[in-house]
N, C-alpha and C positions, 0 to 999 in steps of 0.2 A: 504494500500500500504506500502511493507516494505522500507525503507529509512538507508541508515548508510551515513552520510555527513562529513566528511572529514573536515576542514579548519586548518588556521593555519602555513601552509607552507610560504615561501618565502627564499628568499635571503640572508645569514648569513655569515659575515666571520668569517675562521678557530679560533678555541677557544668559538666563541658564544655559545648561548643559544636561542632553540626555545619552545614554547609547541603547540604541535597540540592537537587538538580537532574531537573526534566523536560522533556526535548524531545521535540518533538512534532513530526510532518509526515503529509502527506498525509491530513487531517484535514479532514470540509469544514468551512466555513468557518462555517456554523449552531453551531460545536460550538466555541466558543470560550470557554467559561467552564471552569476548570478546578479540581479539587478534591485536596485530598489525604489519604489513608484509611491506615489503620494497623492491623496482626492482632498480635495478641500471643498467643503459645504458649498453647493452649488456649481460647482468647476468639476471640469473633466477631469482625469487621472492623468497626472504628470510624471515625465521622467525626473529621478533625483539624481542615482550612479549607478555604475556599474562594473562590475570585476570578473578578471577571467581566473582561469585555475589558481595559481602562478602566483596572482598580484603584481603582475610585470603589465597588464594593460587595466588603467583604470580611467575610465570619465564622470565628469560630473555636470551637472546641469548649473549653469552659469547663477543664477540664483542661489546655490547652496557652495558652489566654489570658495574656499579658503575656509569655510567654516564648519562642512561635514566632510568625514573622512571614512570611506569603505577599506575594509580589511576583510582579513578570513582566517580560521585556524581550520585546516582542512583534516585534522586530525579530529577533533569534534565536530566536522563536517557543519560549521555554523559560520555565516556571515556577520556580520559589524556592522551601525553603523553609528558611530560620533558624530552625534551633533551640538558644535558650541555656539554661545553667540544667538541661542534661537529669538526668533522676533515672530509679533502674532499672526504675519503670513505664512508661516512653517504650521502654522495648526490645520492637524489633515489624518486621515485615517494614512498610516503604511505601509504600503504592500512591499512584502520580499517576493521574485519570480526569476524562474530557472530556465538558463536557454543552453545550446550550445556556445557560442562565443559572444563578447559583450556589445548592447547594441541600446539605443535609447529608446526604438521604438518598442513599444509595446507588445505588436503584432507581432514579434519577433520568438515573444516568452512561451513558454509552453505549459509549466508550472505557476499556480499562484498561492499565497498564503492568502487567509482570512482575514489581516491586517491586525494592525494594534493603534489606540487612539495617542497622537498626540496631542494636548493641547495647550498652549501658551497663552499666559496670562497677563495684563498689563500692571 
């Protein structure tokens, strides 16, 4: 059964810092790039980042650059994702999704978590 779980979210006010976390299993093995997407009330699902096996290719969506950071420990098969500095347009449900290689769009994923809430407070 494939799984990508989410945690990590909650309640932060403006300027904090949170890390969310995805863990992933029974995932084949082709599907090892992972990404991270974010809905904000009202708005479409936006790309955040994303990472390949390795951690040798990473992107991030110009909005969250310099301030979130993807990582991975492939050994607990769970992605990362730091975010400091947040502000009350980072408040958004999180989705972690799993593709083969890193890519911004959406269509691309094949895998999705259930999300986790963040939300930033003034």
């Amino acid at each position: 059964q494939v799984q990508l779980v989410e945690s990590g979210g909650g309640l932060v006010q403006a300027g904090g810092s949170l890390r969310l976390s995805c863990a992933s299993s029974g995932l084949p093995f082709i599907m090892h790039a992972r990404g991270w997407f974010r809905q904000a009330p009202g708005k479409e699902r936006e790309f955040v980042a994303t990472i390949n096996r390795s951690g040798s290719i990473i992107d991030y969506a110009d909005s969250v650059k310099g301030r979130f950071t993807i990582s991975r420990d492939n050994a607990k098969n769970t992605v990362y994702l730091q975010m400091n500095g947040l502000t009350l347009e980072d408040t958004a449900v999180y989705y972690c999704a799993a593709t083969t290689t890193p890519a911004r769009a959406e269509t691309r994923y094949h895998y999705w978590g259930q999300g986790t809430q963040v939300t930033v407070s003034s």
